[in-house]
N, C-alpha and C positions, 0 to 999 in steps of 0.2 A: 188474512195473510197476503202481502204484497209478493208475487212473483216473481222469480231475478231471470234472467235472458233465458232461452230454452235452451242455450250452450252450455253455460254456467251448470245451470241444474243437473245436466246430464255429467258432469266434471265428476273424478274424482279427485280429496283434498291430493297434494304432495305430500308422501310421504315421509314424516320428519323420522327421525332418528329415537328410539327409543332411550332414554336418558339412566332409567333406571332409579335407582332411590339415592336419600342424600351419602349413602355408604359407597356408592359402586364408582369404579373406575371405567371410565367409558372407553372402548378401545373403536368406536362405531361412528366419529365424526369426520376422521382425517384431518384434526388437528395437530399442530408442532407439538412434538415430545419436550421442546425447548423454546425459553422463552425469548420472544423478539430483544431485538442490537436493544444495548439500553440507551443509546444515541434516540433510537424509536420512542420507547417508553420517557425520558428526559422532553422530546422534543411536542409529546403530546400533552405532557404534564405544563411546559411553555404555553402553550395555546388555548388551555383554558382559561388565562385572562383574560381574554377576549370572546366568554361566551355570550355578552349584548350582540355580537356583531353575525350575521348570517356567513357560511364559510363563502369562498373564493368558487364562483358557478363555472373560472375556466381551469380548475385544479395548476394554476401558472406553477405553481413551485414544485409541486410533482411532478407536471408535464412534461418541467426543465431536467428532473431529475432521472426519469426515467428515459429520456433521449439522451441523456449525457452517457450513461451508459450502457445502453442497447446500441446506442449511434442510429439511431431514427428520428426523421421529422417529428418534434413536436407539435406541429399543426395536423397531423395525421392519428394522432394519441388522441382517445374518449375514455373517461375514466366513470364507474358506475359504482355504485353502492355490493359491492362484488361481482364477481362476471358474472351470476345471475342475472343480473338488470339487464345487462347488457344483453344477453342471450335473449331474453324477454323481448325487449325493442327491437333487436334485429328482426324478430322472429314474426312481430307485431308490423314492423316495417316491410317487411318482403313475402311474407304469407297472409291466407286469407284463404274465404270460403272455397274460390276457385284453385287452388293451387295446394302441392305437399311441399313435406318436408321429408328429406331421405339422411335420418341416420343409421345406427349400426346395431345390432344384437344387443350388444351388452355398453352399448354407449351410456351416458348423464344421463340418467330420467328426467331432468328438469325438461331436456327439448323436447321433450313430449307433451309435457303440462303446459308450455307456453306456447306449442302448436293448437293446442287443444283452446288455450285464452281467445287464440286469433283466429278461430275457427278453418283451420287448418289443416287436413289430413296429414298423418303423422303415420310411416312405415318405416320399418328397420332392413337391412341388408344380414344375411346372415356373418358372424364373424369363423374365420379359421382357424380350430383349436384357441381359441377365447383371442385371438388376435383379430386386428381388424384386415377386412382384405380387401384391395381396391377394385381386383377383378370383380367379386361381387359387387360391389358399391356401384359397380356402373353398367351390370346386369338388371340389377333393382330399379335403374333411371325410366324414370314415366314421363310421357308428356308434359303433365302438368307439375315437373319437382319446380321448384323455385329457390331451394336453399338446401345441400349439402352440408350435414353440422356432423364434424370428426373429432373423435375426443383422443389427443396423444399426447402423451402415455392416456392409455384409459384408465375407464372408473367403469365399473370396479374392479375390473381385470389386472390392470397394472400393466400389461402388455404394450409393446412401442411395435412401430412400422419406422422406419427410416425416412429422413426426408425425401429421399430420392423415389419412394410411392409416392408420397404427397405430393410432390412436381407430378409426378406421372399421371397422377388423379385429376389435377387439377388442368392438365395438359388435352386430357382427353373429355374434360367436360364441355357441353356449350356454354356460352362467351354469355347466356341470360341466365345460368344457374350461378348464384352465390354461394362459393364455400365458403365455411364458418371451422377456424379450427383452433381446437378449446385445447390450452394448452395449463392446464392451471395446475401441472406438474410436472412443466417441463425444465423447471430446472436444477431437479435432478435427473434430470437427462441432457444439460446443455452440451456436456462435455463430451459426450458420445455424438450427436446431432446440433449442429451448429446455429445457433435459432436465426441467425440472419441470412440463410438460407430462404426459411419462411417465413420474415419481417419481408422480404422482397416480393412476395407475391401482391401482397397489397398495395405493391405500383401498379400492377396489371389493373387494374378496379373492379377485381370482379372476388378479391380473396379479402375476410376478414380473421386476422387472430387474437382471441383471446388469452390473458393469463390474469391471475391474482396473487393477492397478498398475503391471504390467507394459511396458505399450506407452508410453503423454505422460511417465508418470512415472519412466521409464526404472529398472525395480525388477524386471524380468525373474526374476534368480535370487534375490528374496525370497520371491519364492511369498505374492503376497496378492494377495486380492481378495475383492470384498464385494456383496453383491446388497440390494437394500430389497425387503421382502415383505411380505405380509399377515398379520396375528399369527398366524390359524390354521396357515396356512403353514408358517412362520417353526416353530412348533412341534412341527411334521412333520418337518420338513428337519433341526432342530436334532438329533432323537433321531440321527441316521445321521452326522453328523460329528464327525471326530478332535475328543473334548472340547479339548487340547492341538495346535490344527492350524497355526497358525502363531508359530514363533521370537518370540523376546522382542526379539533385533533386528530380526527382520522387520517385527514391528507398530510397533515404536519409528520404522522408518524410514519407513514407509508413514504412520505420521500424522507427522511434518516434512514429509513429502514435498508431502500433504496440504493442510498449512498453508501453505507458501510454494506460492500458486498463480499469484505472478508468475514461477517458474523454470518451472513448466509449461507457460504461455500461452507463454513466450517457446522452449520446445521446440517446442512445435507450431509454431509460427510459423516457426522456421526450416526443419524439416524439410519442409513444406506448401512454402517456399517452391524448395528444392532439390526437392522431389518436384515440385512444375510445372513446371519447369526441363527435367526428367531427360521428362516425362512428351510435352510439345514437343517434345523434339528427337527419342523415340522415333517422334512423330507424323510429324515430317520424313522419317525414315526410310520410312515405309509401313507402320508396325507398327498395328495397332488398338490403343488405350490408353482404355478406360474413365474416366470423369471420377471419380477417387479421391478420397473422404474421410479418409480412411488414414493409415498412415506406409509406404505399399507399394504399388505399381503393379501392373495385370497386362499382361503384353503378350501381344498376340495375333499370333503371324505368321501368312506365309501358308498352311502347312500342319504336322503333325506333323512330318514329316523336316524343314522349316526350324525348327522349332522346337529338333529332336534336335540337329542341327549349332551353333545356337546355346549351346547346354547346352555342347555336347564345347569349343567355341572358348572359351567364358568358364571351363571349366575348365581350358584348357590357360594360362590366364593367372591362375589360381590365382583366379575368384572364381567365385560359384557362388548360383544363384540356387534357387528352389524350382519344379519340375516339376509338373507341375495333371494327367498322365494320372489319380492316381488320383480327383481331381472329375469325369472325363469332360472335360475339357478338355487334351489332348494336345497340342493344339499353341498352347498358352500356359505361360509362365514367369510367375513373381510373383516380382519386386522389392520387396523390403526397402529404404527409403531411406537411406544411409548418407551420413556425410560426401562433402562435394563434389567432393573428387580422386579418390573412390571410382566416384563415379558416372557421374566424366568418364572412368577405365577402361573402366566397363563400354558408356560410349557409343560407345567409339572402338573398343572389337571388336564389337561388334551392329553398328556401320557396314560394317564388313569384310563381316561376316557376310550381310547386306542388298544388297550389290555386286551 
């Protein structure tokens, strides 16, 4: 047996997402209830003519697309194979054996798995009442952080802080800590919090944000996503990713997707409004429900085993939500917002289950 690095071995995988069988409706990924602009789907169905040719390594026509309407430098845009990548590389770029990473209670798991890639110590800050708090975030602050990674709205909370923490946060960190803030559901929240508030801190050179395509843009299995950074940044990060990281349809359809941003307003909007729907009648129930920014709710029962019983009853009706033991949250589920007869399912067995 060949040996892999003593880091490696000591890893646990990432946790994937239980899929369930070929019957179940999966309520457990944070995928669109709805499917992407068909400008999207049309413009990737375009670009498989050209699958002899390797895609575009400086994503030019998304890069154009996504500055035209964020109204940011396109030379400050990095686009990765989802913001995963990209979280990976940052993380791989600014941490290391000597150095942490300081995220949040109930922040992304990933930044944990990719602190852990980069041999990186990885601690969390505790969050308040399942929000994030900046007070603590910078209680937590140790000599050696190197990279603050804030996830808003969070996962899997759904919880938002306002930008005017995140100024505050980042106001009071030192000028060598890189914040990283993972926004990959922030627009359905743009219209509450104004995202070029926090596209501006990445003048400063010490702030990077993430967002993807993934979630409003319902573009899940194109794998894109794109961060604004600071040049120096931006030039670090660039050396550590797939030159070739995202499809020639991927990009095609992530800038349509891009561009029609009346098909996206009008996603959010629906699903926002079946998510407060689903989120009240959970409340009727006795569940504790978080005020979500999201496309995903978390329910809180009353304990771990009502939690477990819930899990077993909505699988035994083929649907299936996402389990929170491995956040420290045992006895919460996270809903994914699906279509409306989807969600009136899962109402009408949580009720049973709630009896």
């Amino acid at each position: 047996m060949i040996p892999p690095l003593p880091h490696i071995a000591a890893m646990s995988p990432y946790a994937l997402a239980d899929l369930g069988g070929p019957r179940t409706v999966s309520l457990a990924q944070n995928e669109s209830a709805f499917a992407p602009s068909p400008a999207a789907v049309a413009a990737a169905q375009a670009a498989q003519a050209n699958l002899a040719l390797y895609p575009d390594p400086d994503w030019s026509d998304l890069r154009a697309a996504i500055a035209d309407v964020h109204r940011v430098d396109p030379a400050r845009i990095l686009c990765g194979a989802g913001s995963m990548e990209l979280i990976g590389c940052l993380i791989h770029a600014y941490a290391g054996p000597e150095s942490s990473v300081l995220g949040t209670e109930f922040g992304y798991a990933f930044a944990r798995t990719a602190a852990a890639q980069a041999r990186a110590e990885y601690h969390a800050a505790p969050e308040a009442e399942l929000t994030v708090s900046v007070d603590n975030i910078l209680s937590a602050m140790r000599p050696d952080t190197r990279i603050v990674f804030l996830c808003n709205p969070g996962n899997p909370t759904g919880t938002l802080i306002p930008n005017s923490e995140i100024l505050r946060l980042r106001n009071a960190l030192p000028g060598t800590v890189l914040l990283v803030v993972d926004q990959a559901y922030a627009e359905f929240s743009d219209a509450l919090e104004p995202p070029s508030e926090i596209f501006a801190l990445a003048e400063r050179g010490d702030t990077v944000i993430l967002r993807t395509f993934s979630k409003a843009y319902g573009l899940a299995g194109a794998r894109a996503g794109w961060g604004y950074f600071p040049p120096d940044v931006a030039g670090q990060v660039r050396k550590l990713l797939n030159p070739n990281n995202i499809a020639a349809a991927s990009q095609a359809a992530a800038a349509a997707a891009m561009r029609d941003q009346d098909h996206m307003r009008g996603t959010v909007a629906r699903t926002a409004e079946i998510r407060d729907r689903f989120a009240a009648q959970m409340r009727v129930l006795g569940l504790e429900v978080p005020a979500a920014h999201t496309n995903f709710v978390l329910l809180r029962f009353a304990s771990a085993e009502v939690a477990r019983r819930a899990d077993a009853a909505l699988r035994a009706e083929h649907l299936l939500m996402r389990g929170m033991g491995g956040y420290g949250l045992p006895d919460c589920l996270r809903a994914t917002i699906c279509a409306g007869q989807i969600m009136d399912r899962a109402h009408d067995v949580l009720k049973g289950v709630q009896r």
